[in-house]
C-alpha positions as CSV (number, residue, x, y, z in Angstrom):
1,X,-207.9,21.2,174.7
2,X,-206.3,21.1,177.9
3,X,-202.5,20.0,177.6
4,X,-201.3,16.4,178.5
5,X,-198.0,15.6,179.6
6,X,-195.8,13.5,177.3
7,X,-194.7,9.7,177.9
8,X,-198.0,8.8,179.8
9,X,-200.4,6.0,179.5
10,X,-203.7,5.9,181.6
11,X,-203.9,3.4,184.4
12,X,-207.5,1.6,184.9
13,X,-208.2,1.5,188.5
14,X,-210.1,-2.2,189.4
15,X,-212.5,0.0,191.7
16,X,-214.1,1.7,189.2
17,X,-216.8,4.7,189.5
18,X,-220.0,2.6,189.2
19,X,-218.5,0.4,192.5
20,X,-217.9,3.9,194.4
21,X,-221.3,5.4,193.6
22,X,-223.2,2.0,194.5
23,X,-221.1,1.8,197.7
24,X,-222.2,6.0,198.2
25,X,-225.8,5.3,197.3
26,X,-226.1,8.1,194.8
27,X,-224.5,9.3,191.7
28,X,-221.4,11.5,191.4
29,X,-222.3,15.1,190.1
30,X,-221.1,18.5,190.0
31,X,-222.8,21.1,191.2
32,X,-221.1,24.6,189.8
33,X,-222.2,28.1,191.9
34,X,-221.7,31.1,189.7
35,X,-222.8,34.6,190.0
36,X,-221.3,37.9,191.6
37,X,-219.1,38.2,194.4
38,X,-221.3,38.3,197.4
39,X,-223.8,36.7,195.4
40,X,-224.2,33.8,197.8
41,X,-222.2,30.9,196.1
42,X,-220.8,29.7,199.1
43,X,-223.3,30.0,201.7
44,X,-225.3,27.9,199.6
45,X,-222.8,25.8,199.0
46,X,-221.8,24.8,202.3
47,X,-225.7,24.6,203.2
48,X,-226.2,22.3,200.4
49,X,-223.1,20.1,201.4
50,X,-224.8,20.3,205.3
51,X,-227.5,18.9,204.6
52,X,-226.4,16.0,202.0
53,X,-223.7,15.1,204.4
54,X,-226.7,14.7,207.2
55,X,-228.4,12.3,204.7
56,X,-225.0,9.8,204.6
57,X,-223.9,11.7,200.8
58,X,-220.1,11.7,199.9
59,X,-219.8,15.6,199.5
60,X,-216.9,18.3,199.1
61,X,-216.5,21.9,198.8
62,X,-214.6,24.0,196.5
63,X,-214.4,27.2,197.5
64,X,-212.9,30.0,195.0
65,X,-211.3,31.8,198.5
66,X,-209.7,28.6,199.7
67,X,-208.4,27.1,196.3
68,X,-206.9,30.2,195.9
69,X,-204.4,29.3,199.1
70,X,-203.1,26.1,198.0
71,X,-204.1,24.6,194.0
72,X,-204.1,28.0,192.4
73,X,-202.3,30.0,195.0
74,X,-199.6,31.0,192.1
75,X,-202.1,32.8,190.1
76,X,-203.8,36.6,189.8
77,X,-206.9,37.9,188.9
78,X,-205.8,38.7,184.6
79,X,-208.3,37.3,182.2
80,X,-206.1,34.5,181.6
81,X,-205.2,33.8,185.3
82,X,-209.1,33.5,185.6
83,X,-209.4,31.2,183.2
84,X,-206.3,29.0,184.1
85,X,-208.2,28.8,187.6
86,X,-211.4,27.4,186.5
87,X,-209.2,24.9,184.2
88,X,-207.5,23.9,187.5
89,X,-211.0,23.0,189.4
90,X,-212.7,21.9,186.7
91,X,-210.2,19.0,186.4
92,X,-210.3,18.8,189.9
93,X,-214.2,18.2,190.1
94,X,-213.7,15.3,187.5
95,X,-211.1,13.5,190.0
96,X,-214.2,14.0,192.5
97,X,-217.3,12.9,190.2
98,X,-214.6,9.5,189.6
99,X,-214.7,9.3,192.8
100,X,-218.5,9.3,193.2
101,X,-218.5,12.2,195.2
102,X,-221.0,15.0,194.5
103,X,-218.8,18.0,194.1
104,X,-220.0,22.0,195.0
105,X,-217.9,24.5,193.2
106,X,-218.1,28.4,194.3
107,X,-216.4,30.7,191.8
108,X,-217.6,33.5,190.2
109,X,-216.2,32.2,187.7
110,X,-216.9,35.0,185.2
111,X,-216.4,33.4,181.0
112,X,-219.0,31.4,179.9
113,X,-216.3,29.8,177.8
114,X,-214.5,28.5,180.6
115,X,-217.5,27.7,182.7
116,X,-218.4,25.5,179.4
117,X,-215.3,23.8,179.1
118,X,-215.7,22.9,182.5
119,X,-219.0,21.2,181.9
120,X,-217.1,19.9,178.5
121,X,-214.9,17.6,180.5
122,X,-218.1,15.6,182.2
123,X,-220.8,13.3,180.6
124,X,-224.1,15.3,179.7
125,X,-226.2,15.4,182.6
126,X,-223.1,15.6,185.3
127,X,-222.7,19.0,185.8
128,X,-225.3,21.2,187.0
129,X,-224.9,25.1,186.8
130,X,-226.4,26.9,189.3
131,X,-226.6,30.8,188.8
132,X,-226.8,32.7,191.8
133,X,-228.1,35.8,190.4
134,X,-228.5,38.9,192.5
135,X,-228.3,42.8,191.5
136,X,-224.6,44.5,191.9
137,X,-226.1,46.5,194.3
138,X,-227.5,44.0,196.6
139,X,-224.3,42.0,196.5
140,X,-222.2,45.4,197.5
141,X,-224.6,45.8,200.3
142,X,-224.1,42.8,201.6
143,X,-220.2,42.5,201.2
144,X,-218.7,40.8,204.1
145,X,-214.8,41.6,202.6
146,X,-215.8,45.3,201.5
147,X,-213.9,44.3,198.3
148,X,-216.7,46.1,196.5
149,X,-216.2,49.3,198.0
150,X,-212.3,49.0,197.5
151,X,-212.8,48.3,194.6
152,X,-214.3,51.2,193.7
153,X,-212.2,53.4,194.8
154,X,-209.1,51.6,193.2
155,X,-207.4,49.9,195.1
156,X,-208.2,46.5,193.6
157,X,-208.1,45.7,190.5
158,X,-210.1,43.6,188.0
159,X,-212.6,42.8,190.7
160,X,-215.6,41.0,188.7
161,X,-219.0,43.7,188.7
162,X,-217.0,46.6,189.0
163,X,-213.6,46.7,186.9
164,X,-214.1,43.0,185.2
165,X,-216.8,41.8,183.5
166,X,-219.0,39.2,184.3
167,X,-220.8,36.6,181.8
168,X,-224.2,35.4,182.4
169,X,-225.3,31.5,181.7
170,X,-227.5,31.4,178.8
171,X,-228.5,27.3,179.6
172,X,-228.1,26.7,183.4
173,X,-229.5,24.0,185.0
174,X,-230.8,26.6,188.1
175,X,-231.6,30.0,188.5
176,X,-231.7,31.0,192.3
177,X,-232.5,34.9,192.6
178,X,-230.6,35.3,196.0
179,X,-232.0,38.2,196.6
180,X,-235.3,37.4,196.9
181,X,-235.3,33.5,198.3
182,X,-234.2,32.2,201.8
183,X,-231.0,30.3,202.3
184,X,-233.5,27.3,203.2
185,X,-235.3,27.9,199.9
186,X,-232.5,28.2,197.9
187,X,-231.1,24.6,199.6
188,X,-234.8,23.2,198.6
189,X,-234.8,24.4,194.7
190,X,-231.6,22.5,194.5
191,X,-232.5,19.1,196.5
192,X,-235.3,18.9,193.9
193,X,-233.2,19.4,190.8
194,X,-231.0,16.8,192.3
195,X,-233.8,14.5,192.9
196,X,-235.3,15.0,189.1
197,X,-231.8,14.2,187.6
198,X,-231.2,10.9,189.7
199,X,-228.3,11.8,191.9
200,X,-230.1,11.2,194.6
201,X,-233.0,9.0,196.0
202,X,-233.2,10.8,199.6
């Protein structure tokens, strides 16, 4: 359970989340992008958040590189450092969902413990997992950062598909194989899942 500090008492807003979403015209969700480095995560991401924001949706982006600069900027790569990490945005993707935002998480994001005690923090139905799943291989081909390669030859550590392990979802909501479908593709598999859950009408 994640800690709570002592001496507090929750304050009930008089906006609440149902006023938000009505006022948004869609539901708040999260939508959680996990696979490999390179995998994809955030270029699908971003390409889902481009074309909800051009159909008037209340959308934001975390991004595992950028959180890393500010919100989690104090922490390392460790098993447990990973795991505070995901603690960190998961909590954060809850503030967004009260908000009636509809949230997109990239992370690799490697535990399936910690990716579930993510989801654990939501009401069934308001998380969405999204695997991006694509051989090692194809994501060290197409490594932007060339982390891959370092990391290969040593000179990073615990880098997730070569020194660190990484943890498949058994019960996603999505399966994209990146390697195979178009960005466009990938952006339309997810429009439809969001559609079929009620997030969105559009």
């Amino acid at each position: 359970m994640s800690p709570t500090s002592p001496n507090v008492v929750w304050h009930h807003a008089t906006v609440t989340r149902e006023r938000r979403e009505r006022l948004h015209g869609h539901r708040g969700a999260v939508l959680w992008f996990t696979g490999l480095p390179s995998s994809g995560k955030s270029t699908i991401a971003h390409a889902v958040e481009e074309h909800l924001h051009r159909l008037g949706c209340r959308t934001f982006v975390l991004d595992g590189d950028n959180v890393r600069h500010g919100l989690c900027g104090d922490l390392g790569f460790s098993e447990e450092n990973r795991s505070e990490n995901i603690r960190r945005v998961g909590e954060v993707t809850k503030l967004f969902v009260e908000a009636g935002a509809i949230v997109l998480t990239a992370f690799v994001s490697p535990f399936r413990r910690d990716r579930m005690r993510a989801r654990g923090i939501l009401p069934p139905g308001e998380f969405l997992e999204i695997f991006c799943q694509c051989p090692p291989e194809v994501c060290a081909q197409r490594d932007p950062k060339g982390h891959y390669q370092r990391a290969r030859e040593g000179t990073i550590e615990n880098f997730t598909g070569v020194s660190a392990p990484y943890e498949e979802p058994t019960g996603c909501e999505l399966v994209l194989h990146t390697d195979e479908l178009s960005i466009g593709d990938s952006v339309e598999k997810i429009l439809v899942l969001l559609r079929d859950r009620g997030i969105i009408s559009l």
